[in-house]
C-alpha positions as CSV (number, residue, x, y, z in Angstrom):
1,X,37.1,-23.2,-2.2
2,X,33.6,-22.3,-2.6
3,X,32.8,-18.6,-1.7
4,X,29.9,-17.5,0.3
5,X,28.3,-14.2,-1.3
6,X,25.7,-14.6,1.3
7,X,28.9,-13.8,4.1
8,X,29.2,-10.6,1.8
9,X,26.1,-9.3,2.4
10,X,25.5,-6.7,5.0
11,X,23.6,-8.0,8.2
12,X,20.5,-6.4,7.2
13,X,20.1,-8.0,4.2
14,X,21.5,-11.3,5.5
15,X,18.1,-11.6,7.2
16,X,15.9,-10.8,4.8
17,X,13.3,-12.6,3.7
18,X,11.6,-11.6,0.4
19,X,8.2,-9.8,0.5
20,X,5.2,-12.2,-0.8
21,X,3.1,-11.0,-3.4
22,X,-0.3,-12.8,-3.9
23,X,-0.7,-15.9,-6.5
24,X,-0.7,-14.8,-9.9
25,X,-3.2,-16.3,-11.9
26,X,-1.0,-17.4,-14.7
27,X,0.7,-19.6,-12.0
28,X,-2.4,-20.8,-10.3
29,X,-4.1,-21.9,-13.8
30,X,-0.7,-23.8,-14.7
31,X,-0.1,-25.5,-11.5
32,X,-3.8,-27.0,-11.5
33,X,-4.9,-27.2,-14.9
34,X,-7.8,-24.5,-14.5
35,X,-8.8,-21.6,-16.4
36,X,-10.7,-18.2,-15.3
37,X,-9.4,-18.1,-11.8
38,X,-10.3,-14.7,-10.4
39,X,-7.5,-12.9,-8.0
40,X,-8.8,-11.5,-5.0
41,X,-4.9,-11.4,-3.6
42,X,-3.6,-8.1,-4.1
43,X,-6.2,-5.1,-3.9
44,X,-6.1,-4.4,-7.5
45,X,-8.8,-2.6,-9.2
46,X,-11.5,-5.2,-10.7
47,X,-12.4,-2.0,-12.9
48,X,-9.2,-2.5,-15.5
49,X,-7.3,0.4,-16.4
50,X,-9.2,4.1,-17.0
51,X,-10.5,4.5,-20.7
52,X,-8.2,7.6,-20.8
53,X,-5.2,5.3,-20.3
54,X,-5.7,2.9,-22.6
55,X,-6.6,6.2,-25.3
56,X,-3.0,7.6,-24.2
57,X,-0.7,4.9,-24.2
58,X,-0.1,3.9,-27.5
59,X,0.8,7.3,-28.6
60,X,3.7,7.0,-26.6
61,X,5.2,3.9,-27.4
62,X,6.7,5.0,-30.5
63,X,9.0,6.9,-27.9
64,X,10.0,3.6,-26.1
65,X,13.3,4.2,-27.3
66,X,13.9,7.8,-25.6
67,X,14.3,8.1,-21.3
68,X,11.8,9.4,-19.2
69,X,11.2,12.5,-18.1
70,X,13.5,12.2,-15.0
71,X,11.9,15.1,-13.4
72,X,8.3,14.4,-14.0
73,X,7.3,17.8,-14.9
74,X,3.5,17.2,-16.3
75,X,2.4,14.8,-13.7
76,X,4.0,16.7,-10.8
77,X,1.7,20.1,-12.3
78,X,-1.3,18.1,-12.1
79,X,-0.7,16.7,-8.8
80,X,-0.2,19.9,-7.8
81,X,-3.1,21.0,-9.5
82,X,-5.4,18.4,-8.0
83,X,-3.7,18.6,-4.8
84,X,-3.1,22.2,-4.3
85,X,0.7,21.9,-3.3
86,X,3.9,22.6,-4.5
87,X,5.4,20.9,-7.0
88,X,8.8,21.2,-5.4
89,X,7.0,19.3,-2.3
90,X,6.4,16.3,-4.7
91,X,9.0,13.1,-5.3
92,X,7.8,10.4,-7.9
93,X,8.2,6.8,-7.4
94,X,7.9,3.4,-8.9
95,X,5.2,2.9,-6.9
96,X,4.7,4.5,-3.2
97,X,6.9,1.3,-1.5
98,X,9.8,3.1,-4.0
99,X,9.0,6.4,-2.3
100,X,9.1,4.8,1.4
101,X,12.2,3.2,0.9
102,X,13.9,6.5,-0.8
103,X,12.8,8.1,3.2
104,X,14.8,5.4,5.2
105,X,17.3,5.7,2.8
106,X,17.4,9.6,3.1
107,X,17.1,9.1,6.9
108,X,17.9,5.9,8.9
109,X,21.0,4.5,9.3
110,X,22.4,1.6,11.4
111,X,22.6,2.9,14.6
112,X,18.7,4.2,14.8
113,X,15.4,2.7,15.1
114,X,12.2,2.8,13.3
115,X,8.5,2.6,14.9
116,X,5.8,0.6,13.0
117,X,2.8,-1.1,14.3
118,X,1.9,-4.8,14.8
119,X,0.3,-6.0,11.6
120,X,1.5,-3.1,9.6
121,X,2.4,-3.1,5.7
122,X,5.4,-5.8,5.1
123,X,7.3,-3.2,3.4
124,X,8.0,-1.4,6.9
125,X,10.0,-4.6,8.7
126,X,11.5,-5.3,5.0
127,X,13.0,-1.5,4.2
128,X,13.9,-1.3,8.2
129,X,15.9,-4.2,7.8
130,X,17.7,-3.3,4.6
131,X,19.4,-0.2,6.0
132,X,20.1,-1.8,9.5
133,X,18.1,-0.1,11.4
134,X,16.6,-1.3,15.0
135,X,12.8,-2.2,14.3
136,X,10.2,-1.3,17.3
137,X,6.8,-2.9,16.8
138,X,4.1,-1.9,19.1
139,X,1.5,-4.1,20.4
140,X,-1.9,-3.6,17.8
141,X,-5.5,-2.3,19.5
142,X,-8.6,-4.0,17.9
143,X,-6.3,-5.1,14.3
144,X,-5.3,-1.6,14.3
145,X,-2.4,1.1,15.3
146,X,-2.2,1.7,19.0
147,X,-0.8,5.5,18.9
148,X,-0.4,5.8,22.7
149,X,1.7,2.6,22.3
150,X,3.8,3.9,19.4
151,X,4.3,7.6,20.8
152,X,5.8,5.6,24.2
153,X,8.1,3.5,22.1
154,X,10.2,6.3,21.0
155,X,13.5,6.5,21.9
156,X,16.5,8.7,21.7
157,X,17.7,7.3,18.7
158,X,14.1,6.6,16.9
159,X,14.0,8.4,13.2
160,X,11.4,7.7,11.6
161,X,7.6,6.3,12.4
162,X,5.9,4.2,10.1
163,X,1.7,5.0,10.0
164,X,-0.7,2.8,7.5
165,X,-3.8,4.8,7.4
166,X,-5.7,2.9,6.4
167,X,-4.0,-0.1,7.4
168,X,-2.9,-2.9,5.3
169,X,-3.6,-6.2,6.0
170,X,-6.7,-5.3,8.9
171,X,-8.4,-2.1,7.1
172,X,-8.5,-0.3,10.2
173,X,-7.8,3.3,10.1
174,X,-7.5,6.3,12.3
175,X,-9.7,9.6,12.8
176,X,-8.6,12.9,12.3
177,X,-8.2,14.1,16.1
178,X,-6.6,11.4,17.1
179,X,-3.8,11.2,14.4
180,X,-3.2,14.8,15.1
181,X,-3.1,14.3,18.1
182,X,-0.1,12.5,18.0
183,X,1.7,14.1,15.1
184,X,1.7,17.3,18.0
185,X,3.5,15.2,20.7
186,X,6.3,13.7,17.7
187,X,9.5,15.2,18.2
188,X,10.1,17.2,14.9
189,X,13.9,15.2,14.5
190,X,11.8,12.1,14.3
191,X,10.0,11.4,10.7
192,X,6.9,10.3,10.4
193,X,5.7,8.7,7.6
194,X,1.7,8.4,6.9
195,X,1.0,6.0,4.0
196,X,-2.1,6.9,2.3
197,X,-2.5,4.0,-0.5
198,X,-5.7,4.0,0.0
199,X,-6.6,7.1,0.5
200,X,-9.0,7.5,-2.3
201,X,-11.3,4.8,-0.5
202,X,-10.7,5.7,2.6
203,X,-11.9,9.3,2.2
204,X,-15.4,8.6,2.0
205,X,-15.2,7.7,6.3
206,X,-16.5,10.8,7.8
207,X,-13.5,10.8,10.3
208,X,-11.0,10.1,8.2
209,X,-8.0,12.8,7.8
210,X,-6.5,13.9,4.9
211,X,-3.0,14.1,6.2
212,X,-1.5,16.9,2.8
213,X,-4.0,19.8,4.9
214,X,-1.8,19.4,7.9
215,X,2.0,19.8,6.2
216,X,2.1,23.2,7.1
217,X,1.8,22.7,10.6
218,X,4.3,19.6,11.0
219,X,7.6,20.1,9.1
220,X,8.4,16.4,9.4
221,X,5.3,15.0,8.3
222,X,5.5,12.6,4.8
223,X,2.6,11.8,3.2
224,X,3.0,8.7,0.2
225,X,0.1,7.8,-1.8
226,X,0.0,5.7,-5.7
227,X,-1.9,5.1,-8.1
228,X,-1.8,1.1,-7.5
229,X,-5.2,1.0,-6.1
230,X,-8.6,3.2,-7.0
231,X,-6.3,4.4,-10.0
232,X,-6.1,1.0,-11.9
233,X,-2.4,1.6,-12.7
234,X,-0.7,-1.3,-10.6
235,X,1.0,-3.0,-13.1
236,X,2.5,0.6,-14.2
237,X,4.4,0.9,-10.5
238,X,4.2,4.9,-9.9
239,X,3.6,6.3,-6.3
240,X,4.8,10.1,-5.0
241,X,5.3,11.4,-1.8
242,X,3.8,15.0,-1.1
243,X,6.6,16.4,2.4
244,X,8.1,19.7,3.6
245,X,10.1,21.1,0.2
246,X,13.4,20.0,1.9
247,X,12.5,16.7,2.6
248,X,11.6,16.1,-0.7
249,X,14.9,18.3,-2.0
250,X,16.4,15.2,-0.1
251,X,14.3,12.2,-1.0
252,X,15.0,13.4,-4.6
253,X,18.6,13.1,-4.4
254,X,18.8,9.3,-3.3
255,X,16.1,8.3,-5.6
256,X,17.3,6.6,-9.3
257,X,17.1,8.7,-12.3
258,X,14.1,8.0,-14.5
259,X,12.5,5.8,-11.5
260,X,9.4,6.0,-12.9
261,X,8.4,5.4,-16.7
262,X,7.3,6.9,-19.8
263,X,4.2,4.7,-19.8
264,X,3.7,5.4,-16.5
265,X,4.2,9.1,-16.3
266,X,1.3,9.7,-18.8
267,X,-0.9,6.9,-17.8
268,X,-1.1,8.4,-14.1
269,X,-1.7,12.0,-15.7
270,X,-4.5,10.4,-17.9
271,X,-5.7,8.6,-14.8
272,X,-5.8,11.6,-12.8
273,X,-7.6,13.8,-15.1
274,X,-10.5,10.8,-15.3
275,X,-12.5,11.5,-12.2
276,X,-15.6,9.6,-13.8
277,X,-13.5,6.4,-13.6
278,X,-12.2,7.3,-9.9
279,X,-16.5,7.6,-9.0
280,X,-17.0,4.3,-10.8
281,X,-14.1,2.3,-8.6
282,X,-15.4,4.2,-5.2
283,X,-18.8,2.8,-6.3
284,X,-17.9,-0.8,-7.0
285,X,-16.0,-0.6,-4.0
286,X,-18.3,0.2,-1.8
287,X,-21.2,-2.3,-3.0
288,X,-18.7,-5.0,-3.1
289,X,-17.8,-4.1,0.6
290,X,-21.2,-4.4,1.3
291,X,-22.0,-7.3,-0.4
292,X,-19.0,-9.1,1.1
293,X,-19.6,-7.8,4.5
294,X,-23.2,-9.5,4.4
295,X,-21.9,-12.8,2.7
296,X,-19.9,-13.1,5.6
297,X,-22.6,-12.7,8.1
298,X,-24.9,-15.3,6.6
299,X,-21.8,-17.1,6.6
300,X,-21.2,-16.3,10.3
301,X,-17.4,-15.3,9.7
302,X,-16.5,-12.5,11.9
303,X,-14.8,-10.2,10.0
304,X,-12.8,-6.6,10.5
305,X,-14.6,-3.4,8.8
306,X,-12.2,-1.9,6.4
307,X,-11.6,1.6,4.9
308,X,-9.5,0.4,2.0
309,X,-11.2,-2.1,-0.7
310,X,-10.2,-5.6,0.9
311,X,-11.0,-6.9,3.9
312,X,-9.7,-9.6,6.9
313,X,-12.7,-12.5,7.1
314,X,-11.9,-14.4,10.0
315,X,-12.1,-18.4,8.6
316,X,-10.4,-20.4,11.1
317,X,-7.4,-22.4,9.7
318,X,-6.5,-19.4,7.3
319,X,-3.8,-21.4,4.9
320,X,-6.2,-24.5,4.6
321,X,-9.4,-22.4,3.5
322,X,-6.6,-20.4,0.9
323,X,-5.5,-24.1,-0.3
324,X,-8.8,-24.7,-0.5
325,X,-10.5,-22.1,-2.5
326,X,-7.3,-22.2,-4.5
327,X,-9.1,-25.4,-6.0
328,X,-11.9,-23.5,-6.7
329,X,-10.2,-20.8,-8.9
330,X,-10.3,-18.1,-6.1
331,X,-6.7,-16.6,-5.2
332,X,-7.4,-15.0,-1.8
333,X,-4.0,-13.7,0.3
334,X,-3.2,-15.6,3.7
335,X,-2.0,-13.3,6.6
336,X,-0.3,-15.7,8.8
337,X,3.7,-15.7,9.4
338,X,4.9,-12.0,9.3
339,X,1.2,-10.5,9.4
340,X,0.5,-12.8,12.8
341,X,-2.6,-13.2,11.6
342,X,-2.9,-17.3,10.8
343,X,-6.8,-17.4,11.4
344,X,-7.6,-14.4,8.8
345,X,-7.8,-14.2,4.9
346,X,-7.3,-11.0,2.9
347,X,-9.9,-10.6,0.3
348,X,-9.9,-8.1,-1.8
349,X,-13.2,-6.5,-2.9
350,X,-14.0,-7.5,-6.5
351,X,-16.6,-7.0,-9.0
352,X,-20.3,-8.2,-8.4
353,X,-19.8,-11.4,-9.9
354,X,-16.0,-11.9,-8.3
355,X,-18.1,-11.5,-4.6
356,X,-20.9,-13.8,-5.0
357,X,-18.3,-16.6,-6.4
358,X,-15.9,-15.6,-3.6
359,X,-18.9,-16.5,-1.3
360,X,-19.8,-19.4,-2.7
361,X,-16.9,-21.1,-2.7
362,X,-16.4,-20.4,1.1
363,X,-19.8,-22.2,1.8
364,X,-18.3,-25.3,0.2
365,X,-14.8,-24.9,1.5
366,X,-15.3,-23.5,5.2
């Protein structure tokens, strides 16, 4: 008799499907026989890593040997430093999707529910799903998070709110009285989490809030950032969330000792310090978006305006033109099945010559 260790699982995980992550190019080169594909999947930097990380990492690695700093003393002071908080309202993660699964962990158990929005970050339905919980998806407004719609789905047992800001897949973010706005009518039993990935991009939008100025005023508020994105640091995994000093008292005792690495610990400390690296991603960023954004209206492909450094291009058959440019080297992410968005491609914003090949190819393919 055979046994079933899928019977064994809990429910949650019985139904889980495992999150997608974009094409690597390894994989893409060895399936089709080409070389020099350029990824444009996963909103990593285009920059490579900050010159001050690659100056501070091989100091450390004669230290492979020895654990991490569990605590993360040096890169919780400059956090605090840069960020003029706490450090005891700071818990490290390997990456920020560490750091929102540690809050449904600390919070959510079988018998509650958990809001998030249509089109939302895959991590929200995954990490709801894990721990059991009941998952409430609200109707999206123009690609983005309808708050009205999320403050009426609450219900007695409702413990925690998922909020993208900006959002990932659509880019779409929301403005400073509006998001306040409804962090005052949130019950303060009720958690709500406002992801930030892309927070360094997103800043620049003259309505855009920065969510750490209003922890003082809303006890229950989480705020998770990383340094995936404008950083450079993605393959390095390390995120934090900045809460209310017990929250993160809490988050900090169901998260895994040493969660976060000795390479990573002082490469995000390095990164940090280099702001003339930060300017130079915000820059590229934001000629790539425009160089993109008028691609696609020569191209007439309607497309969504972003605050993070990607963006949704309407294409038509979305999975067809991603086969297609896939023969022409470009690895772009489709945002069909659990994104709901089939006719869309996410396209994240690359270097000058990354764009105009990007561009091309979807004049030959479309």
């Amino acid at each position: 008799m055979t046994l079933s260790y899928f019977k064994l699982a809990t429910p949650g995980v019985q139904g889980l499907q495992p999150y997608q992550p974009g094409k690597p190019i390894e994989e893409l080169e060895r399936e089709i026989g080409i070389k020099n594909a350029i990824k444009l999947a996963s909103n990593e930097n285009p920059l490579g890593p900050s010159p001050r990380v690659l100056e501070v990492i091989p100091a450390q690695l004669n230290n492979l040997t020895r654990y991490p700093d569990g605590n993360g003393f040096i890169l919780k002071q400059a956090l605090s430093k840069r960020l003029s908080v706490n450090p005891n309202m700071i818990t490290l993660g390997n990456g920020s999707n560490d750091v929102l699964e540690l809050v449904a962990r600390a919070f959510v158990t079988a018998t509650d529910s958990v809001i998030f929005s249509q089109h939302a970050f895959a991590v929200y339905p995954i990490i709801t799903q894990a721990v059991g919980a009941q998952a409430i998806v609200t109707p999206a407004k123009h690609w983005g998070h309808d708050l009205v719609a999320m403050q009426a789905a609450i219900r007695e047992n409702t413990r925690l709110i998922f909020i993208a800001n900006p959002n990932n897949p659509t880019g779409t973010w929301l403005d400073k009285t509006n998001l306040k706005t409804f962090l005052e009518a949130i019950p303060p039993q009720i958690i709500v989490v406002v992801d930030e990935a892309y927070f360094e991009y997103a800043s620049q939008q003259p309505d855009y809030p920065n969510c750490l100025d209003w922890l003082a005023d809303y006890s229950n508020l989480i705020v998770t950032r990383t340094f995936s994105k404008a950083y450079g640091l993605a393959g390095l995994r390390v995120g934090y969330a900045v809460s209310h000093p017990d929250i993160a008292n809490l988050l900090n005792r169901v998260r895994q000792p040493f969660n976060v690495n000795s390479l990573a610990l002082v490469a995000a400390t390095a990164a940090l310090e280099d702001t003339d690296y930060l300017q130079q991603s915000l820059a590229v960023n934001r000629e790539g978006m425009l160089q993109l954004t008028q691609g696609f209206e020569e191209l007439r492909l309607p497309y969504i305006k972003s605050a993070g450094n990607f963006i949704c291009v309407e294409v038509g058959e979305g999975e067809k033109i991603y086969e297609k440019l896939l023969y022409e080297g470009l690895i772009v992410r489709p945002i069909g099945g659990g994104y709901q968005m089939p006719r869309h491609l996410r396209i994240t914003v690359g270097t000058e010559e990354d764009n105009f090949l990007l561009l091309e190819a979807l004049k030959k393919v479309g």
